[in-house]
C-alpha angles and dihedrals in degrees: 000000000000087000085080102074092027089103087059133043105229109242083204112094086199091050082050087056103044088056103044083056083047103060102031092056093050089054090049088057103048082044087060103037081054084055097057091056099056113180113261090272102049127096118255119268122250083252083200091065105036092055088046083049092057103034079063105045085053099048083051084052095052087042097058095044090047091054085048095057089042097050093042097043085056095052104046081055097058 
């Protein structure tokens, strides 16, 4: 999603923002599914954590797209 406005820097702070909260989210959560997978030596996950990791990082992620289609629907209304 924030490729879409990768050809373009968004003049928005708030569309900034959104996609800074965007990016960074979506790197947490691939961060804490590769967690769950640990390689054979390594010790097991807290499984706990790691769920209430990613249901965050994904909340984070809704939140920030939400925020997108908010702040561009205004505008194109605009």
């Amino acid at each position: 999603p924030a490729s879409v406005f990768s050809s373009q820097k968004p003049k928005s702070e708030l569309v900034r923002t959104s996609l800074r909260l965007l990016t960074s989210s979506a790197y947490r959560l691939q961060s804490e599914c590769r967690k769950a997978l640990p390689a054979e030596p390594s010790p097991a996950p807290d499984i706990q954590l790691v769920t209430q990791q990613v249901i965050q990082c994904a909340y984070d992620i809704a939140k920030a797209a939400k925020q997108l289609v908010t702040i561009t629907t205004k505008e194109n209304n605009n």
